[in-house]
N, CA and C atoms as an extended XYZ file, in Angstrom:
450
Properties=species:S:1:pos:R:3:atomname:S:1:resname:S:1:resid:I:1 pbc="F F F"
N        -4.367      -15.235      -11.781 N   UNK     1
C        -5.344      -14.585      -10.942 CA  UNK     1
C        -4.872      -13.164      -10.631 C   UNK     1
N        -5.649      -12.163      -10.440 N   UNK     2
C        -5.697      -10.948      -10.350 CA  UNK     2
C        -6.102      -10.278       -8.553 C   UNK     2
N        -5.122       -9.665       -8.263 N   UNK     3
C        -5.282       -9.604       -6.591 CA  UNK     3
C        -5.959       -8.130       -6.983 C   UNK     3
N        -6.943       -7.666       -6.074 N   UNK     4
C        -7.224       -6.517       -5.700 CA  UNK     4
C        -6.732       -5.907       -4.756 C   UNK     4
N        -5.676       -4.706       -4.745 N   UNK     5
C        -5.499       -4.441       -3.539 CA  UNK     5
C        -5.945       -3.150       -3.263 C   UNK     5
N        -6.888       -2.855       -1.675 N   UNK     6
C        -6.806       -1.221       -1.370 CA  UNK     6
C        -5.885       -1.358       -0.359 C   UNK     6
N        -5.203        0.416       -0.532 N   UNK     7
C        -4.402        0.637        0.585 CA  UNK     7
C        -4.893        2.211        1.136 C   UNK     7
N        -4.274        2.584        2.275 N   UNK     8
C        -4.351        3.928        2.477 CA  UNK     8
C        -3.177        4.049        4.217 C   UNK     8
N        -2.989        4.908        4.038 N   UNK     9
C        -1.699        5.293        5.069 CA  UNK     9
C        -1.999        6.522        6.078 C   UNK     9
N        -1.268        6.582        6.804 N   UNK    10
C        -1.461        7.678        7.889 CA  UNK    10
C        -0.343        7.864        8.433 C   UNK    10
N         0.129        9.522        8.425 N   UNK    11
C         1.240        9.841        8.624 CA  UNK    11
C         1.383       11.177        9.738 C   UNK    11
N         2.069       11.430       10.531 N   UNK    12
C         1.929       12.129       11.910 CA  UNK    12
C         3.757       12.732       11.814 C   UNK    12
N         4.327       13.817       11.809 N   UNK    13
C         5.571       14.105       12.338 CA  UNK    13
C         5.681       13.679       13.685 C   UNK    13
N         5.208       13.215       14.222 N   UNK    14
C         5.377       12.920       15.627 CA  UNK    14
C         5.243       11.668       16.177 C   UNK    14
N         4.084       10.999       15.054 N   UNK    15
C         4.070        9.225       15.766 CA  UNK    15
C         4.181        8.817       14.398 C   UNK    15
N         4.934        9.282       13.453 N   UNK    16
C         5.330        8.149       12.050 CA  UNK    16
C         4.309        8.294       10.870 C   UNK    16
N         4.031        7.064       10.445 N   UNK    17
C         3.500        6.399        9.776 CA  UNK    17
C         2.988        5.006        9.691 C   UNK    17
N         1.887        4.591        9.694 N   UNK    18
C         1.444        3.456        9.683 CA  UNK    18
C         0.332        3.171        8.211 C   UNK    18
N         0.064        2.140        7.862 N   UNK    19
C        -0.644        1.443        6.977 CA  UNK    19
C        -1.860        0.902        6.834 C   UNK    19
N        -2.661        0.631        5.966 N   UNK    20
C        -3.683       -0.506        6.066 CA  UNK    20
C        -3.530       -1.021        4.967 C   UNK    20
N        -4.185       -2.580        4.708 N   UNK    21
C        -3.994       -3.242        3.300 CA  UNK    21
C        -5.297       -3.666        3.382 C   UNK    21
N        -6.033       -4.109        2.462 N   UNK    22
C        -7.160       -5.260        2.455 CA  UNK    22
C        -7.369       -5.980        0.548 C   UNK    22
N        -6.877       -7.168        0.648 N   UNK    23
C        -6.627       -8.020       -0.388 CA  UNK    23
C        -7.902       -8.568       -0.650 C   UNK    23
N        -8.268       -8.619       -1.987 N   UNK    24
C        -9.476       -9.390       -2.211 CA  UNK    24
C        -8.781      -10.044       -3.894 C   UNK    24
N        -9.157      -11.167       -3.510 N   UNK    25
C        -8.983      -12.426       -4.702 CA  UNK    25
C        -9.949      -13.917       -5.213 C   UNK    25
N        -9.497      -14.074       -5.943 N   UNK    26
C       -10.779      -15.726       -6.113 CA  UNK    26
C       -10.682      -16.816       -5.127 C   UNK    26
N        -9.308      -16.346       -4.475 N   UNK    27
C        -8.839      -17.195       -3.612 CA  UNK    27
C        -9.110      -16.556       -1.790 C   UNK    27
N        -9.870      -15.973       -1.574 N   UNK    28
C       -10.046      -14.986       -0.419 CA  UNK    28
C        -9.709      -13.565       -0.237 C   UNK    28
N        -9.717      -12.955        1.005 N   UNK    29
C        -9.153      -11.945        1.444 CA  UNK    29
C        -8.374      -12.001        2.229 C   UNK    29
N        -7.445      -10.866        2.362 N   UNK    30
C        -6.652      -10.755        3.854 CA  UNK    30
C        -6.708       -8.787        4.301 C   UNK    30
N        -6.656       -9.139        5.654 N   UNK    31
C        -6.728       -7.769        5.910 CA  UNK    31
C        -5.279       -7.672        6.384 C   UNK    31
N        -4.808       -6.229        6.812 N   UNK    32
C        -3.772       -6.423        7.612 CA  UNK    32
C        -3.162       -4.621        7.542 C   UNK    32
N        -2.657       -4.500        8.763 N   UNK    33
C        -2.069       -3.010        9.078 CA  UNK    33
C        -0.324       -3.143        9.587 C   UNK    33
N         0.278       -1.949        9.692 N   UNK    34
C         1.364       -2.206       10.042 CA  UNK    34
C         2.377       -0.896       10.692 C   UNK    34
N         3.538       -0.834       11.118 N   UNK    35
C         4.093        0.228       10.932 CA  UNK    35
C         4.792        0.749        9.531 C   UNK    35
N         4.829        1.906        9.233 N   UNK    36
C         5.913        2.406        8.041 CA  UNK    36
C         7.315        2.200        8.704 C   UNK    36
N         8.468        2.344        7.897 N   UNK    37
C        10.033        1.842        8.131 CA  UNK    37
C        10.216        3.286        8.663 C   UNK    37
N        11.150        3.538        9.424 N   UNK    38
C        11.424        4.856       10.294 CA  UNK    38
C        12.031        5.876        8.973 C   UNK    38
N        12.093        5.379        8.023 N   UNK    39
C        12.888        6.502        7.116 CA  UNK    39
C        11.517        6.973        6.164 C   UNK    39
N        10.567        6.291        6.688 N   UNK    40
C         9.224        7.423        6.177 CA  UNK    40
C         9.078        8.185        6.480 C   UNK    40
N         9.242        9.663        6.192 N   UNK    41
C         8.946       11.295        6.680 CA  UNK    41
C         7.917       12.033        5.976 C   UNK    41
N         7.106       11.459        5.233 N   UNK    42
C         6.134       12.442        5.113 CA  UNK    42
C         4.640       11.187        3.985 C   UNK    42
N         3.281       12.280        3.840 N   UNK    43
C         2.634       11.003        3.807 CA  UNK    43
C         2.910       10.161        1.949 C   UNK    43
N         3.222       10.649        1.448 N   UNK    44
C         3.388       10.422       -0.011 CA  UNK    44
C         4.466        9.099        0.463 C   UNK    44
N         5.551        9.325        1.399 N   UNK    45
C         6.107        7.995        1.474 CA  UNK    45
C         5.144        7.220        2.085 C   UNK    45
N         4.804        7.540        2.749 N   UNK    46
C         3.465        6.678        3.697 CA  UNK    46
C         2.948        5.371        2.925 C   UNK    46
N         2.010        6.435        1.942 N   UNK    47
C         1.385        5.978        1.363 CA  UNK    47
C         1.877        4.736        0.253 C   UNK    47
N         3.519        5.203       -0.361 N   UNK    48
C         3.923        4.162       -1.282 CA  UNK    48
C         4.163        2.982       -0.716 C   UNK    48
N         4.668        3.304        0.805 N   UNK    49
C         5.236        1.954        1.742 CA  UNK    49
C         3.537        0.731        1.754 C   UNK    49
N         2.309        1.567        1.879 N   UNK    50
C         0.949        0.898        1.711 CA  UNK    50
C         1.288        0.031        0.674 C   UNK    50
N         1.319        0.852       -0.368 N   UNK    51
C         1.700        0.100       -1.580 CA  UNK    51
C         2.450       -1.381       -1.669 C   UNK    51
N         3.826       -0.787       -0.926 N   UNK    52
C         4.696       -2.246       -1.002 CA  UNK    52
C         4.170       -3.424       -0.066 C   UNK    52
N         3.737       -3.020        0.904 N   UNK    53
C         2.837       -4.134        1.470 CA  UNK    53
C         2.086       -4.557        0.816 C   UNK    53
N         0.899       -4.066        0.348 N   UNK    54
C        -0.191       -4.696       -0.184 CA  UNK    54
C         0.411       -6.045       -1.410 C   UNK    54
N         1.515       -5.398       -1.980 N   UNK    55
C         2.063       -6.102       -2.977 CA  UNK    55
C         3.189       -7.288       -2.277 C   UNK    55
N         3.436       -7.021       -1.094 N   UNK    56
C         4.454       -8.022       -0.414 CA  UNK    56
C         3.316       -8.959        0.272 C   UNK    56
N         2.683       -8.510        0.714 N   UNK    57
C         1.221       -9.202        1.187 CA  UNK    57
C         0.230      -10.270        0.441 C   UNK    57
N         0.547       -9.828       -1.457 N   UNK    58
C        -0.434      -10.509       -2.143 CA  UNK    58
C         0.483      -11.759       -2.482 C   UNK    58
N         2.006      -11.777       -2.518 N   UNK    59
C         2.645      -12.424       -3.054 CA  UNK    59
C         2.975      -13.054       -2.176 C   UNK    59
N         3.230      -13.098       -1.058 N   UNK    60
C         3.578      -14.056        0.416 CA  UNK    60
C         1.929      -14.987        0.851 C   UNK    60
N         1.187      -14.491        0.647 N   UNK    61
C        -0.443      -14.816        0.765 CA  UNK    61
C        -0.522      -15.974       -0.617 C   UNK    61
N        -0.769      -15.649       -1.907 N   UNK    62
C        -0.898      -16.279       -2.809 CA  UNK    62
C        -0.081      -16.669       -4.021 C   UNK    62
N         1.200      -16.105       -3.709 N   UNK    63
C         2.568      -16.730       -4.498 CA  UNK    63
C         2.246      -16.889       -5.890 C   UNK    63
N         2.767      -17.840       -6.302 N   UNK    64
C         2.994      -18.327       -8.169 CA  UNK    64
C         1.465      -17.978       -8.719 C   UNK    64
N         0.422      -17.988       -7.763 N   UNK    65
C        -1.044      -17.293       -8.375 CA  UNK    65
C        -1.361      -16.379       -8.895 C   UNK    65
N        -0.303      -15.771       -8.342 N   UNK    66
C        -1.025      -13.837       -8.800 CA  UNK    66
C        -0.060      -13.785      -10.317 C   UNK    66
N        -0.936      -13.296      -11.425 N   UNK    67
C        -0.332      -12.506      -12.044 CA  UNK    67
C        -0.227      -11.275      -12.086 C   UNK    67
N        -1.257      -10.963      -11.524 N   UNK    68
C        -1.321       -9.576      -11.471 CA  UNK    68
C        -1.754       -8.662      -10.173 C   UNK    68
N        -1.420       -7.390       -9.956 N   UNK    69
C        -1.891       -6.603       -8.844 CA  UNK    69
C        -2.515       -5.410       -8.993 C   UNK    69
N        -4.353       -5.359       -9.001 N   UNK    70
C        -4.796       -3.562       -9.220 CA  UNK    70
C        -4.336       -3.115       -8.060 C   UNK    70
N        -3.690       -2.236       -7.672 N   UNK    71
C        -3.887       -0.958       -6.555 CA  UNK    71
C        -4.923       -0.143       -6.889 C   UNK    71
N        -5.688       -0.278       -5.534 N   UNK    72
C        -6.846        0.866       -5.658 CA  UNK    72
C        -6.072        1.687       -4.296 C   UNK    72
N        -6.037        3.060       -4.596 N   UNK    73
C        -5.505        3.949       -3.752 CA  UNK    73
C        -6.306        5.498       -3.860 C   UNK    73
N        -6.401        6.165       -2.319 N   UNK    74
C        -6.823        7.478       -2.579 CA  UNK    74
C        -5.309        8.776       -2.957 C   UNK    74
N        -4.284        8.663       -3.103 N   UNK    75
C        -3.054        8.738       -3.191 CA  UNK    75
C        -2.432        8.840       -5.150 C   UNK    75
N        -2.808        9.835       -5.534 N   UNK    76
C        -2.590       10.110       -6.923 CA  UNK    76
C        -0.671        9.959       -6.787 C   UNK    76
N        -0.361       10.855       -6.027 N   UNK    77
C         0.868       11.105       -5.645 CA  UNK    77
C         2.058       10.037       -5.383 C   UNK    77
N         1.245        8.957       -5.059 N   UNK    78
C         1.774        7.382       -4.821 CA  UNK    78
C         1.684        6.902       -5.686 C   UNK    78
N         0.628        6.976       -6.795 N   UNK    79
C         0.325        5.772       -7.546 CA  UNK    79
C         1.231        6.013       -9.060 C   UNK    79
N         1.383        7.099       -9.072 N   UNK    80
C         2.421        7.364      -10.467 CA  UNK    80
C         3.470        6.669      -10.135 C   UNK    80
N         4.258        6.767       -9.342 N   UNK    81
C         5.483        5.802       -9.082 CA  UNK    81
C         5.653        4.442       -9.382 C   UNK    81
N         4.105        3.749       -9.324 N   UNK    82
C         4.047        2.594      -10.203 CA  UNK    82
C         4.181        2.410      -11.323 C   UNK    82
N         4.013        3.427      -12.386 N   UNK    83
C         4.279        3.636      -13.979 CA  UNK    83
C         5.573        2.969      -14.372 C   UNK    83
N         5.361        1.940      -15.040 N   UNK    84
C         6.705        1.004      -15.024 CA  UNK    84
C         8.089        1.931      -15.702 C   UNK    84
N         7.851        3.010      -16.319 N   UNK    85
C         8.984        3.916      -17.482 CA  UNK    85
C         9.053        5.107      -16.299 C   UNK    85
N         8.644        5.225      -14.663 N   UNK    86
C         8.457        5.957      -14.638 CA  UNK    86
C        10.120        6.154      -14.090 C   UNK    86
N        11.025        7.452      -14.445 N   UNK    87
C        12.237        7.269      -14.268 CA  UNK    87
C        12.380        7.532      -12.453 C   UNK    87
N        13.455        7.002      -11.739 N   UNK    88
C        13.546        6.709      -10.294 CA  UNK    88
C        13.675        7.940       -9.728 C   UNK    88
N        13.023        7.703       -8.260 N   UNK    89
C        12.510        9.295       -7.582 CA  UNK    89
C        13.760        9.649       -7.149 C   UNK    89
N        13.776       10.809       -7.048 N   UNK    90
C        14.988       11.843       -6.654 CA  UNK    90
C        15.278       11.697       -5.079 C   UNK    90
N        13.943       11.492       -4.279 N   UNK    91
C        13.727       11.499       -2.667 CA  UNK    91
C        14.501       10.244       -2.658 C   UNK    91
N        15.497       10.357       -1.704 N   UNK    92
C        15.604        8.590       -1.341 CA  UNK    92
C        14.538        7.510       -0.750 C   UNK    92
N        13.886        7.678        0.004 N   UNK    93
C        12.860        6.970        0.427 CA  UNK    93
C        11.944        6.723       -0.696 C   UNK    93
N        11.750        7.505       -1.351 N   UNK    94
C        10.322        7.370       -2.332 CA  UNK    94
C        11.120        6.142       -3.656 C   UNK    94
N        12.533        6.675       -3.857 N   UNK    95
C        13.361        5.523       -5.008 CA  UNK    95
C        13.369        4.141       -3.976 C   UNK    95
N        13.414        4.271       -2.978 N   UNK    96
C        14.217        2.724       -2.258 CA  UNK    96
C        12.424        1.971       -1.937 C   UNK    96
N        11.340        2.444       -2.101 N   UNK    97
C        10.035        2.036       -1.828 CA  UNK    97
C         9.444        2.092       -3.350 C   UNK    97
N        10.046        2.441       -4.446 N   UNK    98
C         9.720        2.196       -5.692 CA  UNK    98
C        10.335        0.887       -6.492 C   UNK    98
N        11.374        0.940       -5.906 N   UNK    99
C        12.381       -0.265       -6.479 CA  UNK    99
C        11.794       -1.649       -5.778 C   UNK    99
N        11.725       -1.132       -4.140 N   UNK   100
C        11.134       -2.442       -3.573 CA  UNK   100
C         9.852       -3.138       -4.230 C   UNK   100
N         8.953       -2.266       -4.789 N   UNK   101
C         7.589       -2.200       -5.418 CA  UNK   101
C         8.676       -2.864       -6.774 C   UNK   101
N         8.955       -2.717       -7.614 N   UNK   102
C         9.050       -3.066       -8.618 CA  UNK   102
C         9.997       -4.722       -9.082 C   UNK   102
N        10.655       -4.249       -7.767 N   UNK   103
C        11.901       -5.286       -7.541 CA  UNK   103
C        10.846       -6.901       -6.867 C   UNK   103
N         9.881       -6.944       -6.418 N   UNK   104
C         8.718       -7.777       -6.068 CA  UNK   104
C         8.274       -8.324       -7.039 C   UNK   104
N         7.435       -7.242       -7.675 N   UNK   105
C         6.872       -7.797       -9.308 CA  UNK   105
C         7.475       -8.332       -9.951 C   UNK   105
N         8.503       -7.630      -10.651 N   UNK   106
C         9.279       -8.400      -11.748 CA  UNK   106
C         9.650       -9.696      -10.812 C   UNK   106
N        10.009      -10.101       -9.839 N   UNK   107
C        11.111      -10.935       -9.547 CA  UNK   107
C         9.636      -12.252       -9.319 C   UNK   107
N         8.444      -11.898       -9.518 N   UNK   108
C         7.469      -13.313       -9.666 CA  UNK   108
C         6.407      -12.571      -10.469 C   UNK   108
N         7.135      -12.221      -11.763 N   UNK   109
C         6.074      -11.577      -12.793 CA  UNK   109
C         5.089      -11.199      -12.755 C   UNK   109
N         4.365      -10.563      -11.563 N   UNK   110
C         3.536       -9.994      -11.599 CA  UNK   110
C         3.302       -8.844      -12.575 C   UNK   110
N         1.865       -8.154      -13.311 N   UNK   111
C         1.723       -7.131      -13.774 CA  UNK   111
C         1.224       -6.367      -12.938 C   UNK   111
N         1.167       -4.986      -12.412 N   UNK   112
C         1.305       -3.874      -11.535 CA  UNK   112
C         0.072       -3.138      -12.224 C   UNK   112
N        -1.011       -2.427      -11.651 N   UNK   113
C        -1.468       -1.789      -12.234 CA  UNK   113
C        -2.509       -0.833      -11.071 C   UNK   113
N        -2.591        0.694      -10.911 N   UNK   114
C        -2.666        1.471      -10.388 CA  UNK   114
C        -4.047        2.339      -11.048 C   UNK   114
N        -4.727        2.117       -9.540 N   UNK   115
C        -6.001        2.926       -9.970 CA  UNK   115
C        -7.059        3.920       -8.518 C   UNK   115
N        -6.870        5.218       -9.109 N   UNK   116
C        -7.278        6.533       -7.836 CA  UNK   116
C        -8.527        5.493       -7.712 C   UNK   116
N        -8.759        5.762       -6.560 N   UNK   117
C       -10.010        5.588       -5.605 CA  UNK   117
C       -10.680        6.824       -4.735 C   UNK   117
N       -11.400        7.998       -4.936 N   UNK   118
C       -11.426        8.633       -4.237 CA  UNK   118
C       -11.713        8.709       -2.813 C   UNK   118
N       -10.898        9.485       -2.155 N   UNK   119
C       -11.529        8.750       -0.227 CA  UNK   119
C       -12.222        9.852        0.511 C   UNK   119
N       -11.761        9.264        1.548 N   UNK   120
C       -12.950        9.590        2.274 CA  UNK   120
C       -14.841       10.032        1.606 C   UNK   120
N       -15.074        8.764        1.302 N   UNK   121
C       -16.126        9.486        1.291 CA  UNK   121
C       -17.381        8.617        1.703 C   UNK   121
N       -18.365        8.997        2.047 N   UNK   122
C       -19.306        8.701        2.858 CA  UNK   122
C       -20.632        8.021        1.998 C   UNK   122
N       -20.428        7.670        0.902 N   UNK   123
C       -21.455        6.792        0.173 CA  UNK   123
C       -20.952        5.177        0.320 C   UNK   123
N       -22.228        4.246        0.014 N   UNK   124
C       -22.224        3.172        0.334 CA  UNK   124
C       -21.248        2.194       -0.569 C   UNK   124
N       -20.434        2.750       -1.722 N   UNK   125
C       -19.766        2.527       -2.625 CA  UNK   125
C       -19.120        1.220       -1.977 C   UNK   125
N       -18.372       -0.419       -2.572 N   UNK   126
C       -17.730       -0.910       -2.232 CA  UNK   126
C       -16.400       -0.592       -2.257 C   UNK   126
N       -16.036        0.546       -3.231 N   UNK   127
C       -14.676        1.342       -2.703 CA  UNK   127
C       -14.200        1.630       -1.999 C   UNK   127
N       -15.757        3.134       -1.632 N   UNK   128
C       -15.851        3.946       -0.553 CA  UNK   128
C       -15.171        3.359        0.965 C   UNK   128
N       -16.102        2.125        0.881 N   UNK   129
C       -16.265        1.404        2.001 CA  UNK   129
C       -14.413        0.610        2.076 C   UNK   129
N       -14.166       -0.033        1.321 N   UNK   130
C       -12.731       -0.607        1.716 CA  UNK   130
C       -11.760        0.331        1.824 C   UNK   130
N       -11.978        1.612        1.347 N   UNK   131
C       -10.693        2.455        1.476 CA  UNK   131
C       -11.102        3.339        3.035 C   UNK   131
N       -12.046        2.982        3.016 N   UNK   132
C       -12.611        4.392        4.696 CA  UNK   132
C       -11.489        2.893        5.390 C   UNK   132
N       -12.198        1.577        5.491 N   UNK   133
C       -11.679        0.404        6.307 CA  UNK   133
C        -9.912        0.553        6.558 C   UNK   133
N        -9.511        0.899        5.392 N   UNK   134
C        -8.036        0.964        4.972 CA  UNK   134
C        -7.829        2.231        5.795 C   UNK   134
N        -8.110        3.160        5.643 N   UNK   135
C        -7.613        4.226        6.613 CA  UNK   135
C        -7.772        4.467        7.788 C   UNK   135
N        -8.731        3.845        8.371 N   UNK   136
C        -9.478        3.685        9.918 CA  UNK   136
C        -8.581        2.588       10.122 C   UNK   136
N        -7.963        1.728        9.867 N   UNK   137
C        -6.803        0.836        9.956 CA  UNK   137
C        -5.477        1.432       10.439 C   UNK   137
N        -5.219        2.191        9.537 N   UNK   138
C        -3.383        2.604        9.505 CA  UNK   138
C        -3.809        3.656       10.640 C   UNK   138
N        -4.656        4.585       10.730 N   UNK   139
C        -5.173        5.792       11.824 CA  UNK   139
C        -4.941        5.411       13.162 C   UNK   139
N        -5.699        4.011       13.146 N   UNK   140
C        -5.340        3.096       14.492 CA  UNK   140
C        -4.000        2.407       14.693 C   UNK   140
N        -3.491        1.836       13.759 N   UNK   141
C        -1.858        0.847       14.046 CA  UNK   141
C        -0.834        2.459       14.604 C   UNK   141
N        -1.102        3.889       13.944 N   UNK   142
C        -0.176        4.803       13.652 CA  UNK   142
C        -0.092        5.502       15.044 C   UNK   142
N        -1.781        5.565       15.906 N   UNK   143
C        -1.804        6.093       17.324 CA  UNK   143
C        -1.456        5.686       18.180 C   UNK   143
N        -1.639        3.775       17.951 N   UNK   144
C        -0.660        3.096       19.109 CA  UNK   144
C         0.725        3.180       18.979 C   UNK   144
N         1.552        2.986       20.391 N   UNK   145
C         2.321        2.741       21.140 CA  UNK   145
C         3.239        1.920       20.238 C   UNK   145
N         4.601        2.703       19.859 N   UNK   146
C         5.685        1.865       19.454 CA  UNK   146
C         5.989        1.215       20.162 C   UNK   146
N         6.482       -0.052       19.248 N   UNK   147
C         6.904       -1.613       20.043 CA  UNK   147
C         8.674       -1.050       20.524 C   UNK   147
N         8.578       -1.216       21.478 N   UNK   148
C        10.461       -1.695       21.866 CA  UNK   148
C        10.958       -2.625       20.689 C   UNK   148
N        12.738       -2.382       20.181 N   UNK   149
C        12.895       -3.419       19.584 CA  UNK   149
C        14.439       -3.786       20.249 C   UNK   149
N        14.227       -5.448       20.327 N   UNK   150
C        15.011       -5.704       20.863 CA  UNK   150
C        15.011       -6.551       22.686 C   UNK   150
């Protein structure tokens, strides 16, 4: 089975980074938002960390099912990093959120596969529409109030 995933991210020098995911499969959907890891600094990491969720999300959700994962993303900049030959990023954050992405797949064979979605945009498109959802998501998890940890 083949997971659909959109993602889209939101990134602030000042309140982080946060996420949105929304999974669609033969087997249901799941929605879900989150914080980015504190060593996200800018939105291109943002956006790949979307990524590793959606893909940590499809495989904790539907396990030995998935063979495969589309990413639909508005994030050109993110989505090359999925290119399986693509050689490891120079940024540390962007290599340690590429490996995690890759280090997932291979390790329950998933096939990976990456596709632009253009965003924001205001037609009735079922794209349109899950990626506006996806970013009106992470916009909101990214404005609230960090949790205390501990």
């Amino acid at each position: 089975m083949w997971v659909t995933c959109y993602t889209d991210a939101s990134y602030s020098p000042m309140s982080g980074g946060a996420w949105g995911v929304w999974l669609r499969s033969n087997l249901g959907r799941l929605k879900r938002h989150g914080r980015c890891p504190d060593y996200v600094r800018n939105s291109i990491q943002a956006e790949l960390a979307a990524i590793f969720a959606g893909v940590h999300l499809s495989l904790a959700r539907w396990g030995a099912a998935v063979e495969g994962i589309l990413i639909r993303s508005d994030s050109q900049g993110a989505l090359v990093w999925l290119e399986p030959d693509r050689p490891p990023a120079r940024d540390k954050a962007l290599r340690k959120l590429q490996s995690k992405i890759h280090e997932a797949a291979g390790t329950h064979g998933v096939t990976l596969s990456g596709r632009w979605v253009k965003g924001h945009q205001k037609t009735g498109s079922l794209e349109a529409f899950l990626n506006n959802q996806c970013d009106k998501m992470a916009r909101k998890r990214r404005r609230s109030p960090r949790r205390k940890q501990g």
